[in-house]
C-alpha positions as CSV (number, residue, x, y, z in Angstrom):
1,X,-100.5,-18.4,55.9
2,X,-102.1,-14.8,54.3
3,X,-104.4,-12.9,56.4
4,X,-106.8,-10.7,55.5
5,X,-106.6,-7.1,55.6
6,X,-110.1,-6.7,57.7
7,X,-107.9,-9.4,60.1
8,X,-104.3,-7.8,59.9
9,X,-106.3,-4.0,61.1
10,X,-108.4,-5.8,64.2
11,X,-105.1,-7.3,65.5
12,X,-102.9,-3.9,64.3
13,X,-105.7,-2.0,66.7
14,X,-105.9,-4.7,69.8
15,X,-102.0,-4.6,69.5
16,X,-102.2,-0.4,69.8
17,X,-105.6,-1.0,72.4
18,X,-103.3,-3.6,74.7
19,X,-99.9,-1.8,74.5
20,X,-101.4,1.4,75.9
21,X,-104.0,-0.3,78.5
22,X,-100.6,-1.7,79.8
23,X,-98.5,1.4,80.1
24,X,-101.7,2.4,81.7
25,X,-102.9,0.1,83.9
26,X,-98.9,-0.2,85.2
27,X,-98.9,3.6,85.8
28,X,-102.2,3.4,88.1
29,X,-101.0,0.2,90.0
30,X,-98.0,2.4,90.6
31,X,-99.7,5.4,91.7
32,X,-102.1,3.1,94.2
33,X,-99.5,1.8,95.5
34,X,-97.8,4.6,96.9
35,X,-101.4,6.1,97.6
36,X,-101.4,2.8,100.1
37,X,-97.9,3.3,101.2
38,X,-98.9,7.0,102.1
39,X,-102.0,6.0,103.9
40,X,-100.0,3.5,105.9
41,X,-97.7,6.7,107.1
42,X,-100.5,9.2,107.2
43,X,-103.4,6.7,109.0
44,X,-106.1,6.8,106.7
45,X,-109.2,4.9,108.2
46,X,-109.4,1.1,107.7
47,X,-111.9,1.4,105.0
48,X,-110.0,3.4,102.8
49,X,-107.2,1.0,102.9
50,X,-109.7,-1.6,102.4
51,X,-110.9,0.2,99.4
52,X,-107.4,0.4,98.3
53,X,-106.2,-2.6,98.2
54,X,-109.3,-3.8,96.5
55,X,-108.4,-1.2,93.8
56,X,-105.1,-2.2,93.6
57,X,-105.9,-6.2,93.3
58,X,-108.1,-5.0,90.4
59,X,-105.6,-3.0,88.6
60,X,-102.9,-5.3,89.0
61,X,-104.7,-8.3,88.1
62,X,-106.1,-6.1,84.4
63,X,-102.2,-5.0,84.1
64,X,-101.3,-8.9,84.4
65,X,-103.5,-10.0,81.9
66,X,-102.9,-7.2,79.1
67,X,-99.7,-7.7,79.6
68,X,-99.4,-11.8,78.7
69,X,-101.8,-10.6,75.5
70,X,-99.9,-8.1,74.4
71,X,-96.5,-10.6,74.9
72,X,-99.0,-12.8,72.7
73,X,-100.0,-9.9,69.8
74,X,-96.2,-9.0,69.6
75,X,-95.4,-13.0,68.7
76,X,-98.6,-13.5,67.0
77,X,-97.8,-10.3,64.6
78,X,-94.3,-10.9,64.4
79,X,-93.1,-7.4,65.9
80,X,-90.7,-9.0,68.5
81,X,-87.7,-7.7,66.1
82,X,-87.8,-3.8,66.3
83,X,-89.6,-3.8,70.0
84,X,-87.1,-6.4,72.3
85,X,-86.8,-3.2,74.7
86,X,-90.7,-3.1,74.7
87,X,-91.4,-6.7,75.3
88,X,-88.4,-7.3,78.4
89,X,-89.7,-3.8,79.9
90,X,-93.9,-5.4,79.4
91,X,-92.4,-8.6,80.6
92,X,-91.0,-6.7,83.4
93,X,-93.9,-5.3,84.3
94,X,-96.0,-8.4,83.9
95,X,-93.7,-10.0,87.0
96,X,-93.7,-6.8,88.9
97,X,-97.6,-6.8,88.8
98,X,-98.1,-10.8,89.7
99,X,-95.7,-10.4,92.7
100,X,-97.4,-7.3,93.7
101,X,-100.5,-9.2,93.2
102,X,-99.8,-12.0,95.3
103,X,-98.3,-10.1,98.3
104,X,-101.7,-7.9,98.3
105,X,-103.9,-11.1,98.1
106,X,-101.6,-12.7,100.6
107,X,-102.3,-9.7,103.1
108,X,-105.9,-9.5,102.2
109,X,-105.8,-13.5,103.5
110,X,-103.8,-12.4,106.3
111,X,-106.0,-9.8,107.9
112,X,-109.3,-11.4,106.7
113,X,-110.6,-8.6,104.4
């Protein structure tokens, strides 16, 4: 199957958009987390906590989805052969960020936020 060139440069750039929302979007979910982790030693007020875990559900969840597209644009483009270390560390990420996800909806649930 040929593609286009208008069609080979839109999936070139969402590949280059996706791989660095992902780096991103990993790197803040990071950062929140400890943020929470701090607040938890340091007693910030109840709505800040809310505020981030809500931020945290948010960025996880976006970090989740790029990730599963960009594990879709490297396949779809045929990259997987230079980039394995890419894709297991985005994969990585991807499972990171779902488990994180869950265990911050699950407390959400669990103190009725």
């Amino acid at each position: 199957m040929r593609r286009s060139r208008g069609q080979i440069f839109i999936l070139s750039s969402l590949y280059w958009l996706v791989a660095r929302g992902v780096v991103f979007f990993f790197i803040f979910s990071l950062l929140l987390f400890l943020l929470y982790l701090l607040g938890n030693f340091q007693e910030f007020l109840d709505s800040t906590q809310i505020f981030l875990i809500k931020l945290l559900k948010i960025s996880l969840l976006a970090e989740v989805f790029l990730g599963i597209l960009y594990i879709l644009l490297v396949f779809i483009l045929r990259r997987q052969r230079r980039y394995y270390l890419k894709l297991i560390f985005c994969s990585l990420s991807v499972v990171i960020s779902y488990l994180l996800l869950l265990a911050f909806s699950f407390l959400s649930a669990w103190f009725q936020l």
